[in-house]
C-alpha positions as CSV (number, residue, x, y, z in Angstrom):
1,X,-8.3,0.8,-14.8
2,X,-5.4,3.4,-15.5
3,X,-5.0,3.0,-19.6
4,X,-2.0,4.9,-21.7
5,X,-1.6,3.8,-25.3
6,X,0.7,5.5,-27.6
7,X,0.7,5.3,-31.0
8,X,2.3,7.1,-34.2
9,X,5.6,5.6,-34.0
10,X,7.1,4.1,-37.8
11,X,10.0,4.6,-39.8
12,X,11.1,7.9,-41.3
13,X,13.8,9.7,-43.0
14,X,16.0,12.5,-41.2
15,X,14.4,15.1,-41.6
16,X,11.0,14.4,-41.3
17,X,8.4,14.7,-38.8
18,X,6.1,12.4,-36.9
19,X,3.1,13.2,-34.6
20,X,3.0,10.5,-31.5
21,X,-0.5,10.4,-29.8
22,X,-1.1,9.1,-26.2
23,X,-5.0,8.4,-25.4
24,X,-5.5,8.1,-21.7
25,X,-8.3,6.3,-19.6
26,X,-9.6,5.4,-16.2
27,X,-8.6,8.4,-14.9
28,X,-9.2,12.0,-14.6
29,X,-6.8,13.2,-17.2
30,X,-7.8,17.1,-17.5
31,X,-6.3,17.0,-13.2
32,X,-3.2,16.0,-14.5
33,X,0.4,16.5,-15.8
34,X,1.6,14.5,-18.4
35,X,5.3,13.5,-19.8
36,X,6.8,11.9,-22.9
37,X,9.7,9.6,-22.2
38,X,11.8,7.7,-24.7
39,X,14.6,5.2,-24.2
40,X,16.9,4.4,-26.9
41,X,18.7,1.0,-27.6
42,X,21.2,0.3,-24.8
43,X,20.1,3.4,-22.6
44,X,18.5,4.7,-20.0
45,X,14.7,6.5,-20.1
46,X,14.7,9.8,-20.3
47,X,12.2,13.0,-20.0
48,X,11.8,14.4,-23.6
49,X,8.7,17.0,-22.6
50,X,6.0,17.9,-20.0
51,X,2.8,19.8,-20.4
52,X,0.6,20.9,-17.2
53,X,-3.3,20.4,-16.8
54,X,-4.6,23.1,-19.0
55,X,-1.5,23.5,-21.6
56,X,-0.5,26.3,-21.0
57,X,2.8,25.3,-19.9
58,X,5.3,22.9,-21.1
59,X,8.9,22.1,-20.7
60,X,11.3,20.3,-22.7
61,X,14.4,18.8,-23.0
62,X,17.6,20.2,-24.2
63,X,17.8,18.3,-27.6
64,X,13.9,18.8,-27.8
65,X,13.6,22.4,-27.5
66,X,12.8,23.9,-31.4
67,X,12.0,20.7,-32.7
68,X,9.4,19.0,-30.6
69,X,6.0,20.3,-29.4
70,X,3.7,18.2,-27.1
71,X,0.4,19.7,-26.6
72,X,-3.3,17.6,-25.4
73,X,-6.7,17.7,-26.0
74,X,-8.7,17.4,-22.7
75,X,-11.7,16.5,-24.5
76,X,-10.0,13.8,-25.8
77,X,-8.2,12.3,-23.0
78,X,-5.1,12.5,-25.3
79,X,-1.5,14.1,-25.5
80,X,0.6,14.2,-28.3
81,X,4.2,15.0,-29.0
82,X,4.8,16.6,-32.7
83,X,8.1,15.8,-33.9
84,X,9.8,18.1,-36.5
85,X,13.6,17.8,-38.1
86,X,14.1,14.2,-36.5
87,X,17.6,12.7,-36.5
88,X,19.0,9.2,-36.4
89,X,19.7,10.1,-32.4
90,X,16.0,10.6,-31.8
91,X,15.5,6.6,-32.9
92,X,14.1,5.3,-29.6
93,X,11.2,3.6,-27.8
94,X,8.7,6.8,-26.6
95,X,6.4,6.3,-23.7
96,X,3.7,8.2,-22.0
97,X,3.6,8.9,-18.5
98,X,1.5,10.3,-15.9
99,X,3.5,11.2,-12.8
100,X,0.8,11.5,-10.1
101,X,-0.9,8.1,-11.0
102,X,2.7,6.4,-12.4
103,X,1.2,4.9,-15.0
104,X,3.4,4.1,-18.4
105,X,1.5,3.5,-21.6
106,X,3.3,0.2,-23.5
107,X,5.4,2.6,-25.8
108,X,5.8,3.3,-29.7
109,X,8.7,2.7,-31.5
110,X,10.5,5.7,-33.6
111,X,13.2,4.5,-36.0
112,X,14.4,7.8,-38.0
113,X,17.1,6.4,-40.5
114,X,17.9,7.2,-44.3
């Protein structure tokens, strides 16, 4: 069974930084690319980064360029997303994603307020 769970999310001042963490299982993660989404209160989800099977490349959005970093750990199944100099506008629910298999891990809530 295709299993994404995040985790990492909390409450933190702007400013600060948080390090999400998706572990992956049931299937052959090291064949795949892999995506952090996030969807803030009231819109729609959006791509926040990508990273290809063997990290070597990655891709980002516009407001996540300088700030985030997401990286994996193919002996770990996992992918993370390193979040530096977060903002109130980052506050949102981020999910995992594998695009070839569609799975969607359940999410981890980041609230960045002062």
């Amino acid at each position: 069974q295709v299993q994404l769970v995040e985790s990492g999310g909390g409450l933190v001042q702007p400013g600060e930084s948080l390090r999400l963490s998706c572990a992956a299982s049931g299937f052959r993660f090291t064949r795949y690319e892999m995506r952090w989404y996030r969807q803030a209160p009231g819109k729609e989800r959006e791509l926040v980064a990508s990273i290809n099977t063997d990290g070597a490349w990655t891709d980002y959005a516009g407001y996540a360029k300088g700030r985030f970093t997401i990286s994996r750990d193919n002996a770990k199944n996992t992918v993370y997303l390193q979040m530096d100099s977060l903002k109130p506008e980052d506050t949102a629910v981020y999910y995992c994603n594998c695009p070839n298999t569609g799975s969607w891990g359940q999410g981890t809530l980041v609230t960045v307020s002062s």
